[in-house]
Biotite code that builds the C-alpha atoms (Angstrom):
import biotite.structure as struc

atoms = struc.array([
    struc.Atom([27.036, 5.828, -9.618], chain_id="A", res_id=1, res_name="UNK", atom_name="CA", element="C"),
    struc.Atom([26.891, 2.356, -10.151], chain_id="A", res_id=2, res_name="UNK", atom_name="CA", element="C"),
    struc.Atom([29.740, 0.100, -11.390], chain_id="A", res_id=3, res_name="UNK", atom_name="CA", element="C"),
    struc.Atom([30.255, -1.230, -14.890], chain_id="A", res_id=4, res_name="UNK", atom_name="CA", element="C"),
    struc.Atom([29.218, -5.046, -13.575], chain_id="A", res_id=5, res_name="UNK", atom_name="CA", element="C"),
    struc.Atom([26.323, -4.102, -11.862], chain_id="A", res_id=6, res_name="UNK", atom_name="CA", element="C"),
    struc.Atom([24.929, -1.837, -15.018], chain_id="A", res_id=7, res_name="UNK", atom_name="CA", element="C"),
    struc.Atom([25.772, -5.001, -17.332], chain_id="A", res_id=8, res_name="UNK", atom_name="CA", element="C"),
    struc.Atom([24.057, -7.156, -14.730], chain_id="A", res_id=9, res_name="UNK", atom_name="CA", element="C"),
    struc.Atom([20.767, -4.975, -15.326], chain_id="A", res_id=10, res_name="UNK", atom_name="CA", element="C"),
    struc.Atom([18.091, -6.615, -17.755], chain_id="A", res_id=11, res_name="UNK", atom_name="CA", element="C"),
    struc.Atom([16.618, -4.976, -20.326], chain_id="A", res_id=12, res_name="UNK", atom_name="CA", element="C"),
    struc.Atom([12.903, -4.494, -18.775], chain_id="A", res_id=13, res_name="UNK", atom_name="CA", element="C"),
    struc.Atom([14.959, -3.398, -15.327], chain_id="A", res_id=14, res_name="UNK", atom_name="CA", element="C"),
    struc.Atom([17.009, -0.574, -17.278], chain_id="A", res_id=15, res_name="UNK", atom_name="CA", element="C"),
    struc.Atom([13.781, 0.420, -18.876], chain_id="A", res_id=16, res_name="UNK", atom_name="CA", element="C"),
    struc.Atom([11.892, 0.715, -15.895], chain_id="A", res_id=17, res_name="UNK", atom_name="CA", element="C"),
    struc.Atom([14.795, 2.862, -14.138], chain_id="A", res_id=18, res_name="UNK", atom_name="CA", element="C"),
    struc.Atom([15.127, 4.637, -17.028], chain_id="A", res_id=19, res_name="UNK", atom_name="CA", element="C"),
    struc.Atom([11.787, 5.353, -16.782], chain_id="A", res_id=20, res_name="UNK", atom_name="CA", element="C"),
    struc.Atom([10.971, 6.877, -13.370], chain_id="A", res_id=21, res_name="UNK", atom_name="CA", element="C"),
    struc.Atom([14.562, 8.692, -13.886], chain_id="A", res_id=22, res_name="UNK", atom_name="CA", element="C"),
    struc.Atom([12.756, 10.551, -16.945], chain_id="A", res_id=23, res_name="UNK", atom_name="CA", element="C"),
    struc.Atom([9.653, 10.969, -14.505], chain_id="A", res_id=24, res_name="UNK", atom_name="CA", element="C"),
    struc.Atom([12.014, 12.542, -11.712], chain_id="A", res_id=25, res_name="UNK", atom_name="CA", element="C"),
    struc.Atom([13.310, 14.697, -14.073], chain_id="A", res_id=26, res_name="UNK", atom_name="CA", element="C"),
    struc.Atom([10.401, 16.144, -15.937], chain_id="A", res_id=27, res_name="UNK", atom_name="CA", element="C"),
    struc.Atom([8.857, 16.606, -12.161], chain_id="A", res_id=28, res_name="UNK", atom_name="CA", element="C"),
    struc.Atom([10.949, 19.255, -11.184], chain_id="A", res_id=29, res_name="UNK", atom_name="CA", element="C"),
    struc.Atom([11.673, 20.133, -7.768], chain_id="A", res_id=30, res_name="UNK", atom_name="CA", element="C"),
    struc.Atom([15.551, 18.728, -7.612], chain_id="A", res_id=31, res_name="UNK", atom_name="CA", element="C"),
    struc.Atom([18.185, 20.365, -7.343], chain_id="A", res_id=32, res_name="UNK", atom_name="CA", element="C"),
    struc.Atom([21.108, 21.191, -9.931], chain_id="A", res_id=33, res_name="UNK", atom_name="CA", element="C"),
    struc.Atom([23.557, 18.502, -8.123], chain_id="A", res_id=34, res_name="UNK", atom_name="CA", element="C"),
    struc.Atom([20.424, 15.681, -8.458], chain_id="A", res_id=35, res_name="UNK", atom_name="CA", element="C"),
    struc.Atom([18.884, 16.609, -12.024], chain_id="A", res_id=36, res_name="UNK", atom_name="CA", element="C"),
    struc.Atom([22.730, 16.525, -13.275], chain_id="A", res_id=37, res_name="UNK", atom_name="CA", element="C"),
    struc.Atom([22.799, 12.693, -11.467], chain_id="A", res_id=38, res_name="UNK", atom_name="CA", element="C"),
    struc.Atom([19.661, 11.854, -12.540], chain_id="A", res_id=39, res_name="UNK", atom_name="CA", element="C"),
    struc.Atom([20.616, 12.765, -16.527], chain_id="A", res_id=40, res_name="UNK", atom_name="CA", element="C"),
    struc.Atom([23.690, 10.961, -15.902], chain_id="A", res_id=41, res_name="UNK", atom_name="CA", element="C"),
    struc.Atom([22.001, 8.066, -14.547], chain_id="A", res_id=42, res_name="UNK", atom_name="CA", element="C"),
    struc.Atom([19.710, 8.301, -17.858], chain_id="A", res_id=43, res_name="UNK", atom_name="CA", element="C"),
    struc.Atom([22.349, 7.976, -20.037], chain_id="A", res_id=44, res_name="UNK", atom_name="CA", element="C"),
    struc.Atom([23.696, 5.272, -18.520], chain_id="A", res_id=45, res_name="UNK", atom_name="CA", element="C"),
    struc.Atom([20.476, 3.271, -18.189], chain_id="A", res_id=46, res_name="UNK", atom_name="CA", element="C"),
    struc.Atom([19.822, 4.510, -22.302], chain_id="A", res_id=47, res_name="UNK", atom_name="CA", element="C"),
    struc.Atom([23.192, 2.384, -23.208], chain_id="A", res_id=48, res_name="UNK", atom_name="CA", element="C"),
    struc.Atom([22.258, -0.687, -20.757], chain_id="A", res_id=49, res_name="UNK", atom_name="CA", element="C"),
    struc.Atom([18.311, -0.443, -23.008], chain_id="A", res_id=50, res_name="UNK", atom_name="CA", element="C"),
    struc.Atom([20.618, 0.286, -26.645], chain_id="A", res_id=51, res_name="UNK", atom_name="CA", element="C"),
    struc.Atom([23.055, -2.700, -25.838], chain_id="A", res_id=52, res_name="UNK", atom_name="CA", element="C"),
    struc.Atom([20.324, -5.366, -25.555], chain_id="A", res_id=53, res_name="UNK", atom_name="CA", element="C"),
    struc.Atom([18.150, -3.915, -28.417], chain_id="A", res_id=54, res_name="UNK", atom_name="CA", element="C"),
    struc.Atom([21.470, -4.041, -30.493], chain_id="A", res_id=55, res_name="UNK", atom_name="CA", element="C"),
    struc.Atom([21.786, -7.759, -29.446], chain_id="A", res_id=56, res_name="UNK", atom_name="CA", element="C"),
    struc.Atom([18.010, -8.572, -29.912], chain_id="A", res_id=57, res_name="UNK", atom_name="CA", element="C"),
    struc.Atom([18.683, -7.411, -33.528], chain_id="A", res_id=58, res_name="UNK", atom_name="CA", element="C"),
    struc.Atom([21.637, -9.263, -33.911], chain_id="A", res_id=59, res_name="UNK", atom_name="CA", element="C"),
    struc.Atom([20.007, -12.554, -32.551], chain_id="A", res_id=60, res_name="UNK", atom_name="CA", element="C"),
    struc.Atom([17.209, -11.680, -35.262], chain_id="A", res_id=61, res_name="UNK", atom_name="CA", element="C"),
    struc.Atom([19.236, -10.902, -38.176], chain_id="A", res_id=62, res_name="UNK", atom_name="CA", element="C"),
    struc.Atom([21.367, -14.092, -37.568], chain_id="A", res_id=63, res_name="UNK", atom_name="CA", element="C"),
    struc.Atom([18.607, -16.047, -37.195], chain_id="A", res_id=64, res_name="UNK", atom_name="CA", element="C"),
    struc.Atom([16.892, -14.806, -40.082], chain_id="A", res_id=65, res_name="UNK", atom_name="CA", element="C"),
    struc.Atom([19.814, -15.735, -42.229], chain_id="A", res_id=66, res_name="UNK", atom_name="CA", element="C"),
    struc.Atom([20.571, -19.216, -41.142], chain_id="A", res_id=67, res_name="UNK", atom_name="CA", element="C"),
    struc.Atom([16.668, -19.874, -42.153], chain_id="A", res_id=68, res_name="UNK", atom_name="CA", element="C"),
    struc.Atom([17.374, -17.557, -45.627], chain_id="A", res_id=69, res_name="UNK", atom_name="CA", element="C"),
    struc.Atom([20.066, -20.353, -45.786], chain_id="A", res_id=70, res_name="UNK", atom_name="CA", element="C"),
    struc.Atom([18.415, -23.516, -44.785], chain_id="A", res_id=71, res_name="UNK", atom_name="CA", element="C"),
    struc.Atom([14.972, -22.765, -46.602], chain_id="A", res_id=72, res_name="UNK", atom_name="CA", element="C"),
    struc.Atom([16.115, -21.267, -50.136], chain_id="A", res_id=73, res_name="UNK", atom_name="CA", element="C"),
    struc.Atom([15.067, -23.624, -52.534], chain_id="A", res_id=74, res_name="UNK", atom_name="CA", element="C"),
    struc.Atom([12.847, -25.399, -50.571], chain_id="A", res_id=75, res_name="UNK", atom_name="CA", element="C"),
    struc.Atom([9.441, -24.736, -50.810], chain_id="A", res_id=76, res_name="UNK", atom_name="CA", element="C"),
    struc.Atom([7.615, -28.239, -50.060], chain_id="A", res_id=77, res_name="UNK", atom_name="CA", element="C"),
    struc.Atom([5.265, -28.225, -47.775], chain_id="A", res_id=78, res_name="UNK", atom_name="CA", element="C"),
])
């Protein structure tokens, strides 16, 4: 499969794409047990790579929405 760099290298709209046309592959039929079994594997993978940037995203968010909880209580001039 790929190496741990490489997967944290991906982006979050490149996992999602993969991630994607691996669930598209899969729901097609037509591989064989060796390939589906790489292809789920490859989905989990790609699933982590997708949860690990939301996870940050929300992070980012929450942080920022605190510092401006922080800076803006009390002031409500306009």
């Amino acid at each position: 499969m790929t190496s741990k760099v490489a997967e944290e290298a991906l982006g979050y709209e490149q996992a999602r794409d993969e991630l994607i046309e691996v669930v598209r592959r899969l729901e097609a039929g037509g591989t064989t047990l060796e390939e589906s079994l790489a292809l789920w594997e490859r989905g989990e993978e790609l699933a982590k790579v997708c949860r690990r940037w939301l996870d940050g995203a929300r992070a980012r968010l929450d942080a920022a929405l605190a510092e401006e909880d922080e800076t803006g209580a009390g002031d409500d001039s306009e």
